[in-house]
C-alpha positions in Angstrom: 35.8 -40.1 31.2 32.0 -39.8 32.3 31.3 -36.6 33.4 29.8 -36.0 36.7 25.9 -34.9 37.3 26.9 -32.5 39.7 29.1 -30.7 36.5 26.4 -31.4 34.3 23.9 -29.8 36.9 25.8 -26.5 37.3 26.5 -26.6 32.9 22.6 -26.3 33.2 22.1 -24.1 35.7 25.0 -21.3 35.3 23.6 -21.3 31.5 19.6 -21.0 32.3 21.0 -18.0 34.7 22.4 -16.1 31.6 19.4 -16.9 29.2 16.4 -14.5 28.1 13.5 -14.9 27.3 14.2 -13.8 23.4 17.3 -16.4 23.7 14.9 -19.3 25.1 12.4 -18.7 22.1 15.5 -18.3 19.9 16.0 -21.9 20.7 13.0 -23.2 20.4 12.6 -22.3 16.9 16.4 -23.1 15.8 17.8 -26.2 17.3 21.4 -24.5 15.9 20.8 -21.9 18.3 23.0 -21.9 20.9 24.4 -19.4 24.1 27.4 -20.4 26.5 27.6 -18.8 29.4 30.7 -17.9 30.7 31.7 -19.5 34.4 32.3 -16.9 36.5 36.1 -16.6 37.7 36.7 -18.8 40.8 33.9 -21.0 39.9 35.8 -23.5 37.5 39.4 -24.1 37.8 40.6 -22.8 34.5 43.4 -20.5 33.9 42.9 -17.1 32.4 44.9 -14.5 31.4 45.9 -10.8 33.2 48.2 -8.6 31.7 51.4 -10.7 31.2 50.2 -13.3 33.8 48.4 -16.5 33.8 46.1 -16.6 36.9 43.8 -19.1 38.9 40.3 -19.3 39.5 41.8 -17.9 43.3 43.4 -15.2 41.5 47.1 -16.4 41.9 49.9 -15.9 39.1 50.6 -18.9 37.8 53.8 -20.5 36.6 53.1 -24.1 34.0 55.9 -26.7 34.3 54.7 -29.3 31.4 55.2 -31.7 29.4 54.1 -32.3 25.7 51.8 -35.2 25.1 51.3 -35.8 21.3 50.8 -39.3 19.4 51.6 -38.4 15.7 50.3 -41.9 14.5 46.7 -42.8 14.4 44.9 -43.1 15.9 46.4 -39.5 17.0 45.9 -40.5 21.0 47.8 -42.5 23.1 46.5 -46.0 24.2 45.4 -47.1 27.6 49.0 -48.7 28.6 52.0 -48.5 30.0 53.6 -47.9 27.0 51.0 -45.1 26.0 49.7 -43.2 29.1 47.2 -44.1 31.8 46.4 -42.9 35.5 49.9 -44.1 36.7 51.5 -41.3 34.3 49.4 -38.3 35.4 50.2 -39.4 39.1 54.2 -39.7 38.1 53.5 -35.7 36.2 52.0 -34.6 39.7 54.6 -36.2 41.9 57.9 -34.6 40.1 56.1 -31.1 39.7 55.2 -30.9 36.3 51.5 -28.5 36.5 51.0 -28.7 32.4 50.3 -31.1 29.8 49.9 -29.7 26.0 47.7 -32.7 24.4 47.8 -32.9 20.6 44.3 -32.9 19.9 45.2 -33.2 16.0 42.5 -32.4 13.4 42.7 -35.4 11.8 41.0 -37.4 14.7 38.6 -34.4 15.1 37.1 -34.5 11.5 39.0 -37.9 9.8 36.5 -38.3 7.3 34.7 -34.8 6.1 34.8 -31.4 7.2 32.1 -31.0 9.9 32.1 -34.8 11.0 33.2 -35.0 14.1 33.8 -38.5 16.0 32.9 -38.7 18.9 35.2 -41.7 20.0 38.0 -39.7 19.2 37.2 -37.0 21.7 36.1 -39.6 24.0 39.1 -41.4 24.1 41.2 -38.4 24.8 38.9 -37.7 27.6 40.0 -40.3 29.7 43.5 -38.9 29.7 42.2 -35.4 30.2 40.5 -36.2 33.3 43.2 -38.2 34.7 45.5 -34.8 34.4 42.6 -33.1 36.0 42.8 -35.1 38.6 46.0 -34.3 39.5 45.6 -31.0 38.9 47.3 -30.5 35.6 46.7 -27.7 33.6 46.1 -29.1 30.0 46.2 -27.5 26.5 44.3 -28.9 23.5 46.9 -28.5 20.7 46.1 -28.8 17.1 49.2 -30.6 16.0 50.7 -30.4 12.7 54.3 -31.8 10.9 54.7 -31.0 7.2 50.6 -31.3 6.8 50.1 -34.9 6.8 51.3 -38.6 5.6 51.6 -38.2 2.4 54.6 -35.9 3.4 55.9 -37.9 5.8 53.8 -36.0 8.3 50.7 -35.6 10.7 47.9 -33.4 11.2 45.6 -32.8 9.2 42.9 -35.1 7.8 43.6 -36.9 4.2 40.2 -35.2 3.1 42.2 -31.6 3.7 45.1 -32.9 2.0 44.5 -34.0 -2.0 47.7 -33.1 -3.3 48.1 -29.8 -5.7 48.7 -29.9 -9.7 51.1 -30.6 -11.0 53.0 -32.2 -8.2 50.1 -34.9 -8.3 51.2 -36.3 -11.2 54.2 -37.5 -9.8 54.4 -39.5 -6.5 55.3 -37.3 -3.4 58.6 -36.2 -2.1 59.1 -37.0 1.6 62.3 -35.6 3.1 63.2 -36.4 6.2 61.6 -33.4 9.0 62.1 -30.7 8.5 63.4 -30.5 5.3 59.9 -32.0 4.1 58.5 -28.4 4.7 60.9 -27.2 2.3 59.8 -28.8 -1.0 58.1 -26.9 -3.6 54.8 -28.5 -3.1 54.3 -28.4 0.6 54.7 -24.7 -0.1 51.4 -24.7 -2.5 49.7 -27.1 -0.1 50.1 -24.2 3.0 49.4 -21.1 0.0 46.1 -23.2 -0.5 45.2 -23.8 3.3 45.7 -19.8 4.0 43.9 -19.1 0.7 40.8 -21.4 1.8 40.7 -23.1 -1.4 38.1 -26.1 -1.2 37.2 -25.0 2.0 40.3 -26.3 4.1 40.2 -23.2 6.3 36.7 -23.7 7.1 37.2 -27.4 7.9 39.8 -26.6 10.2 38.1 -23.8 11.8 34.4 -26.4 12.5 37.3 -29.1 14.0 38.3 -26.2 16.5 34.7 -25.3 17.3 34.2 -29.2 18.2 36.9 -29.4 20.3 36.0 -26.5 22.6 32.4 -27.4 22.3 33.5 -30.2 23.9 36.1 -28.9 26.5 34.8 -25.3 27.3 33.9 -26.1 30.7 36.7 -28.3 31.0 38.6 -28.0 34.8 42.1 -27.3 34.7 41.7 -25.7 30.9 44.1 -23.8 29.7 42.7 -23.2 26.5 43.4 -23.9 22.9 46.6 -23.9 20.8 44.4 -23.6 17.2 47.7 -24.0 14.8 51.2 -26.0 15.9 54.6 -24.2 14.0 52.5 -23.4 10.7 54.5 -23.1 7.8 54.2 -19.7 5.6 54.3 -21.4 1.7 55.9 -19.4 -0.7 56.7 -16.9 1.1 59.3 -19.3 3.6 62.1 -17.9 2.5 61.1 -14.3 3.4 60.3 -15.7 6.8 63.7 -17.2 7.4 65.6 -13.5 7.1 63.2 -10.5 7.6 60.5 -13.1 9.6 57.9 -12.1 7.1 55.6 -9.3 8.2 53.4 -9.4 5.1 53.0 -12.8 6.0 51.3 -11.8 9.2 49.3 -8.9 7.8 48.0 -11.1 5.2 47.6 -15.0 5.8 48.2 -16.0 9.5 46.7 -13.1 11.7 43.3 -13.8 9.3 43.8 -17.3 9.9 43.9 -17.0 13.7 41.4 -14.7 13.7 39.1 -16.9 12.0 40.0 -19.3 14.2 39.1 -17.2 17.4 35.7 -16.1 16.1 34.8 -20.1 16.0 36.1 -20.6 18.9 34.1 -18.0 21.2 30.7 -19.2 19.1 31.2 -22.2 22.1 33.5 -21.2 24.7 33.4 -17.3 25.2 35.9 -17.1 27.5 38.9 -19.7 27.1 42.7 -18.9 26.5 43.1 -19.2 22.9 46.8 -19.7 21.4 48.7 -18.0 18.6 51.8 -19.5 17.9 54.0 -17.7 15.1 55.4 -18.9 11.9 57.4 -22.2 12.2 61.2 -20.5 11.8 60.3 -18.2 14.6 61.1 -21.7 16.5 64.7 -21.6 15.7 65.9 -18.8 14.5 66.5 -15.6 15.3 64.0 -13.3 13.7 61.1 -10.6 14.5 57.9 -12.1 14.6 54.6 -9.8 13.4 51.2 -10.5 15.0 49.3 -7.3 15.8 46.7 -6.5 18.4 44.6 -8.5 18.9 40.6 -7.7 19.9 39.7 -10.3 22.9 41.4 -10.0 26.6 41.7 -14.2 26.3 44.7 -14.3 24.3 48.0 -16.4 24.6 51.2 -16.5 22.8 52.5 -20.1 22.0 56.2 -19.7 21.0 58.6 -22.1 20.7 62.4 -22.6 21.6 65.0 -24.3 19.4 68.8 -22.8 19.8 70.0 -23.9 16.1 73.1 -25.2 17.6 71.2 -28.2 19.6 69.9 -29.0 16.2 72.9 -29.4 15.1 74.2 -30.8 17.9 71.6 -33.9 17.4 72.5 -34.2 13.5 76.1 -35.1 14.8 77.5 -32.0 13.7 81.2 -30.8 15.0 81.8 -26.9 16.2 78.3 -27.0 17.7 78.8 -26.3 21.2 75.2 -25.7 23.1 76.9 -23.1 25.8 76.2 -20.2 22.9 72.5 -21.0 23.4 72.3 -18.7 26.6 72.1 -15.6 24.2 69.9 -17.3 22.1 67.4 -18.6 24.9 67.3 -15.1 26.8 66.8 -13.3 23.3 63.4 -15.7 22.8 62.3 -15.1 26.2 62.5 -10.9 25.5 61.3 -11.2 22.3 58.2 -13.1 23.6 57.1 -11.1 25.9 57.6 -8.5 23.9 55.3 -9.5 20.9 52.4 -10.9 23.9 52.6 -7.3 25.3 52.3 -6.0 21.5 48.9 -8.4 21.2 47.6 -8.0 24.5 48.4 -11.8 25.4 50.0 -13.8 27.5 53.3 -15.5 26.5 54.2 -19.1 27.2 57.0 -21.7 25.8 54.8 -24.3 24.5 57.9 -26.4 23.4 61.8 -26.8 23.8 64.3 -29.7 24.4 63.8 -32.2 22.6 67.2 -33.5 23.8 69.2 -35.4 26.1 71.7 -32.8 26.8 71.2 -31.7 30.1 73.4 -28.5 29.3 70.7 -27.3 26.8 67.6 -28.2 28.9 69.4 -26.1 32.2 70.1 -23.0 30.1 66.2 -22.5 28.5 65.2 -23.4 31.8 67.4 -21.0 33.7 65.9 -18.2 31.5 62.4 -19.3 31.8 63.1 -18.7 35.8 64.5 -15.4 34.8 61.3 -14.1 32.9 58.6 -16.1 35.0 58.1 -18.4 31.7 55.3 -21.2 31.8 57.2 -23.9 29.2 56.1 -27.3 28.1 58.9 -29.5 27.7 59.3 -31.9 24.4 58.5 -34.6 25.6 56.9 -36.9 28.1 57.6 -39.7 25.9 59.2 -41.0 22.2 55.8 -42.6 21.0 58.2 -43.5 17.6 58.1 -40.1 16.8 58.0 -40.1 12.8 58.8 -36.2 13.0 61.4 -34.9 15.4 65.3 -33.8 14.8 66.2 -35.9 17.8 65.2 -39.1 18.7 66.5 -38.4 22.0 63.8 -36.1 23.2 61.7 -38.4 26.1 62.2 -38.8 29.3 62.3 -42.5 29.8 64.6 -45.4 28.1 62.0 -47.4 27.9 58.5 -45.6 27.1 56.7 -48.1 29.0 58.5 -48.4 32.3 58.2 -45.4 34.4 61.4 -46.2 36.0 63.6 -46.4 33.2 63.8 -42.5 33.6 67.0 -40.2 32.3 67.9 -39.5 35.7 69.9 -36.1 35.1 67.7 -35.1 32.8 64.6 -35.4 34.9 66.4 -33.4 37.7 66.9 -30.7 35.3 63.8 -30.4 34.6 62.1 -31.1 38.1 62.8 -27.7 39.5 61.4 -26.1 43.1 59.4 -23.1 41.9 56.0 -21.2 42.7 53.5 -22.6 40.9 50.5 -20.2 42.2 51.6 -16.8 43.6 48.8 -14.7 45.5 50.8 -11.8 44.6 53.5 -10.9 41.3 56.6 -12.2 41.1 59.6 -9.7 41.2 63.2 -12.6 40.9 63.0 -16.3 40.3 66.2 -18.7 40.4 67.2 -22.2 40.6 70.3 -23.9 41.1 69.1 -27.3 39.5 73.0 -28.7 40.7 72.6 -27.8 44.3 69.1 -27.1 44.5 69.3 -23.3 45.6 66.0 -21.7 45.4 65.3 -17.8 45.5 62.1 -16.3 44.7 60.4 -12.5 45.9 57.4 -11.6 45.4 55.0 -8.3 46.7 51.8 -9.9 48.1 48.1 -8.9 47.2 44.8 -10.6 48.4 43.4 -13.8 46.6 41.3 -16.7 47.6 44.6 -19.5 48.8 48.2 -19.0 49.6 51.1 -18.9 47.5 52.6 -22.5 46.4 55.7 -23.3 45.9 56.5 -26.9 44.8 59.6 -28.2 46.8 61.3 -31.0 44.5 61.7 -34.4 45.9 65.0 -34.5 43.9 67.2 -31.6 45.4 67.4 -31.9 49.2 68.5 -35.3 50.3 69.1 -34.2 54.0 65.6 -32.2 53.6 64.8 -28.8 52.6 65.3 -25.7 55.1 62.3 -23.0 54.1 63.8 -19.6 55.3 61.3 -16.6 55.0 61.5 -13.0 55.1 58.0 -11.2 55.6 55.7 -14.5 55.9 56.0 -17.6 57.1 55.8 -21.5 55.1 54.2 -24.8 56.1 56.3 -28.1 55.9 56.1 -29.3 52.2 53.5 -31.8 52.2 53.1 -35.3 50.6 52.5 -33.5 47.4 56.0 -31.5 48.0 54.2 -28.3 48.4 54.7 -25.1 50.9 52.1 -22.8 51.9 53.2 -18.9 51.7 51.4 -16.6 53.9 52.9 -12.9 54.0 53.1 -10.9 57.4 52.2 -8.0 56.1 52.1 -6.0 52.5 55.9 -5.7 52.0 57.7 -7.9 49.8 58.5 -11.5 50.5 61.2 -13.5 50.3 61.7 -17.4 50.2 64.7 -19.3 50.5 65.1 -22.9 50.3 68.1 -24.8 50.2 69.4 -28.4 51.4 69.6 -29.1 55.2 73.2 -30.2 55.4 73.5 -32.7 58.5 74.8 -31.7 62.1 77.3 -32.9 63.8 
């Protein structure tokens, strides 16, 4: 997509306002010399972070419904089609309420051939499909998508310049379990000791990919920020991680990582989100997870949610009911907000589902409306997945034909709920079976009312909007009421199906 002169104008301008005149000569004699100015909040449309909150260039709390959008085979983005995604598909994401896309920006398009080389076409290409979300106004995440490393593991991710394989295993041609098990194997543990050792430089080539992808997104509208690292993998020290969750691990390896990752990062873009996710069995088990502070007030927490009993369930297993998941799912969501609060970030569920079963996808979502979690859902589409547990996990029969969607499972996921709050949110529930909405909130001033997506799924006789201390507008074409409070006390919004008179 061709950005617009009128962007390009303001780039200029809002920079030359935060230059000196030591800064100017600075870049006269270095052409590497550069200084990004920071948009001002409310100028770009770009979410940040407050306290537990993601918020608004209006200074509403905002709530992410997504979808995942990640093509594992090269050339790592999806194709202009039906079958891939075009304009058609960011409309279809706007009309059933889904605010948030998580794009899988992988490093191996980023840098395919050498650390440092960037291609352009690559970034380019996702462009398009980043300005299509924009569009519709969908918030988007670049993700830096890995799955077992790369190819030669039956993977994707990172380049094949960041992945010569490790002595002695190179002797011998490569083992390539089926996912996950692949991460298991002796060697992909040496390959992840050398990325977080920074042998050959592979941490530094990752770290320049990240820098050219928010070089080139900074000022992006509807920016949510960065995920630098998707579910990485601990090495040697896995099986530590799988009981005690690995704290040395953290002290050690990843928090430096991700730090290192940050610092490139704010060298372009000093004020984006940037997202820590934690090691890859956090995902689906159980344990503690062990980042630490964290010295920037841009900070999110990526985590994802995978009740082991789905994963079973999608292997075919018996005794593997998903109705023990409830437990599970509320445990995530507490012990997420619980390690965001311990960074100073802000939490979001960058992936669950991955499943057809509409009794899995209702309970993490049921708990996301409990704890005011943002989620992205896995995902929009199959695009032949070569790494996933369940083949199961889009939402369409038939990638390329919108209307071959999984009609319960799209009305489990489309789901009435306030996607910008000018106030905090104090309850949240859904009834995805009847479509029984209850949310309170206490108001405080920001720049546009509170919205609350009303789904076009729930109400066949149309939805009644009851308020107590404000008032709504009639949902709109794009399915959306207007909140204005009466006063400062709390409000309360109802919505429910108008059953017929008579």
């Amino acid at each position: 997509m061709t950005r617009t002169t009128d962007r390009r104008q303001h780039r200029k301008l809002h920079t030359l306002r935060r230059l000196g005149l030591v800064l100017f000569a600075m870049l006269l004699v270095s052409a590497e010399a550069r200084a990004i100015a920071a948009p001002a909040t409310g100028t770009v449309a770009q979410l940040h972070r407050e306290g537990r909150w993601l918020v608004d260039q209006f200074g509403r709390v905002v709530i992410v419904h997504g979808v995942n959008l990640v093509w594992k085979r090269a050339p790592y983005v999806p194709p202009d089609t039906a079958e891939g995604f075009t304009a058609a598909d960011a409309a279809w994401l706007a009309e059933y309420g889904f605010n948030g896309a998580r794009i899988g920006t992988l490093w191996a398009g980023v840098t395919p051939t050498a650390p440092s080389v960037v291609d352009p076409n690559y970034l380019e290409r996702w462009d398009r499909i980043v300005g299509q979300l924009a569009a519709n106004r969908i918030w988007t995440q670049f993700d830096f998508h890995q799955d077992q490393w790369n190819e030669i593991y039956g993977g994707e991710g990172a380049p094949y310049w960041a992945a010569q394989r490790p002595a002695p295993f190179d002797s011998l041609p490569p083992v390539t379990p089926e996912f996950p098990w692949g991460y298991w194997t002796p060697e992909q543990a040496v390959v992840w000791d050398n990325f977080w050792a920074n042998r050959d430089g592979v941490q530094d080539g990752w770290t320049a990919a990240l820098r050219a992808v928010a070089q080139r997104w900074w000022d992006q509208p509807y920016s949510m920020g960065y995920d630098v690292l998707n579910e990485p993998w601990a090495g040697t020290e896995y099986p530590d991680c799988a009981v005690t969750g690995c704290a040395e691990h953290y002290r050690t390896e990843l928090q430096p990582a991700m730090e290192r990752a940050r610092v490139a990062i704010r060298q372009v873009d000093p004020s984006g989100l940037i997202w820590y996710e934690p090691q890859q069995l956090a995902g689906g088990r159980d344990i503690p997870t062990f980042y630490g502070p964290v010295d920037d007030n841009q900070i999110g927490y990526s985590w994802h949610n995978y009740c082991p009993q789905i994963f079973l369930q999608s292997r075919g297993l018996p005794l593997t009911g998903v109705d023990g998941c409830a437990d599970y799912s509320n445990e995530a969501n507490r012990r997420a907000l619980q390690q965001g609060d311990r960074m100073g970030a802000v939490a979001m569920m960058s992936e669950f589902g991955a499943t057809d079963s509409v009794r899995a996808l209702a309970i993490d979502t049921d708990a996301a409306d409990r704890n005011f979690t943002s989620w992205m859902h896995w995902a929009y589409k199959t695009w032949n997945d070569p790494t996933t547990a369940d083949t199961n996990q889009g939402l369409f029969l038939s990638d390329g034909d919108l209307d071959s969607v999984k009609t319960e499972k799209l009305r489990t996921l489309v789901r009435t709920y306030p996607q910008a709050t000018a106030g905090i949110p104090r309850s949240l529930s859904f009834d995805a079976g009847t479509g029984d909405f209850r949310y309170t909130y206490d108001p405080r001033p920001a720049d546009a009312p509170t919205e609350i997506f009303v789904s076009p799924l729930h109400y066949p006789n149309g939805a009644e909007i009851i308020v107590d201390g404000g008032r709504a507008t009639a949902p709109g074409d794009d399915h959306r009421t207007h909140i204005a409070p009466d006063g400062s006390g709390l409000v309360s919004v109802m919505i429910h199906d108008r059953h017929p008179t008579g």
